[in-house]
C-alpha positions, 0 to 999 in steps of 0.5 A: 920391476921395471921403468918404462921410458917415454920415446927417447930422442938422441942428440949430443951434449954441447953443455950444462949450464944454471945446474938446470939447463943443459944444451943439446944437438938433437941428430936431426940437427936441432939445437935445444934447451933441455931440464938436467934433473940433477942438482949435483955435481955430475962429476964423470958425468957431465961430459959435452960431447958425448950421446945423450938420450932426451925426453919430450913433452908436449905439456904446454904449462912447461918451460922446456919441452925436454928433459935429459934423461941418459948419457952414453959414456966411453969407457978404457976398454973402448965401450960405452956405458949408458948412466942415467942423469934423472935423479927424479928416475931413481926412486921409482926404479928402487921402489919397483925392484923392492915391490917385486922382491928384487932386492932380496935382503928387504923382500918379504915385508907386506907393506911400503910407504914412501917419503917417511919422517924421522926426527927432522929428516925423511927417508926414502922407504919405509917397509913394514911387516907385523911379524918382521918389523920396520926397515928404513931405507935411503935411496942415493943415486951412484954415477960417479966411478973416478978413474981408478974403476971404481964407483963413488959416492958422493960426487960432491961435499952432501950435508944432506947425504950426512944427515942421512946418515945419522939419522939411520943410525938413530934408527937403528939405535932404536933397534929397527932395521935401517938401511942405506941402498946405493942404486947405481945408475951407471952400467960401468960401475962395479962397486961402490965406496964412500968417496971419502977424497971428495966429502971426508965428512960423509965417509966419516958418518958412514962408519959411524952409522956401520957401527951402530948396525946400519945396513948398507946395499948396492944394486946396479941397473940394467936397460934394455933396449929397442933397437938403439934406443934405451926404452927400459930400465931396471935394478938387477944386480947385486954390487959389493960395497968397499968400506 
């Protein structure tokens, strides 16, 4: 039910740049180019100064040797939250929590499919169970919590998280069990919301698709640690959702 890093490097944020691109001061004092996997905003997230945690590659058919992996972010009460930037992690931490039953309102299913077509869109999971039936899922990566406390999502307008949307309360229309799972990359956080002050449109949807018996769950990650460097993460708790 856990995700195993590579060795992670530390260094300190100097910029993000190009969505993809982001520079880092390495503590050995090396400044390099590393791939940010994250095409979103990175609202809250993107914060030049702060920790960061980098993976290498010694891939010679890679551009870029590393890859920015975590942040570590201050928070009001003087501690530091570390939150994951790699929205490519994400899945893998989802589809290990549910093969291991952690996610214990969709455990007990025989069988999991990944990257699943329905209508025009495609869903993260598909569980299936002769006896239970079918429940699709989608995956959405929560890092933003604005400055009232509180976790958002989206960080910025999603039509796609829109599309989404519908498409699971199509689903669940049909009569088969969707699910929208927010997994919370961000040790910080303690609920989420739809951010409905920055995609009125997708908070919108949301309710639609809570009407028609679309399932909304949150879990929050956990890492571990050796020493001071994260070597491991997880899903492992349970988060109420505000809507």
């Amino acid at each position: 039910m856990t995700l195993c890093y590579p060795a992670l490097v530390p260094g300190t944020l100097v910029k993000r740049y190009k969505r993809f691109l982001a520079d880092v001061r390495l503590d050995d004092g090396r400044e390099v180019v590393a791939h940010c996997p994250n095409t979103g905003s990175m609202k809250a997230v993107n914060v030049p100064g702060c920790r960061v945690w980098l993976s290498p590659s010694d891939n010679p058919k890679r551009k870029l040797s590393w890859t920015w992996e975590l942040i570590d972010l201050p928070q009001p009460d003087g501690t530091q939250a570390l939150a994951s930037v790699h929205t490519g992690r994400t899945n893998r931490i989802v589809e290990a929590a549910l093969s291991a039953g952690v996610v214990t309102a969709l455990a007990g299913y025989a069988t999991l499919r990944r990257e699943v077509k329905v209508d025009e869109a495609r869903l993260d999971f598909l569980l299936s169970d002769s006896a239970r039936g079918n429940a699709y899922i989608e995956v959405k990566q929560v890092t933003l919590k604005e400055a009232d406390g509180h976790g958002y999502f989206p960080d910025a307008v999603s039509a796609r998280g829109t599309k989404h949307l519908q498409t699971l309360a199509r689903v669940a229309q049909s009569g088969e069990r969707a699910v929208l799972l927010f997994c919370v990359a961000h040790e910080g956080i303690e609920d989420v919301a739809p951010a409905a002050h920055i995609d009125p449109t997708y908070a919108t949807a949301l309710e639609e698709a809570l009407r028609h018996g679309v399932e909304v769950l949150a879990y929050g990650v956990t890492f571990e640690r050796e020493g001071q460097t994260p070597s491991v993460v997880k899903l492992s708790r349970t988060l109420p959702v505000r809507v």
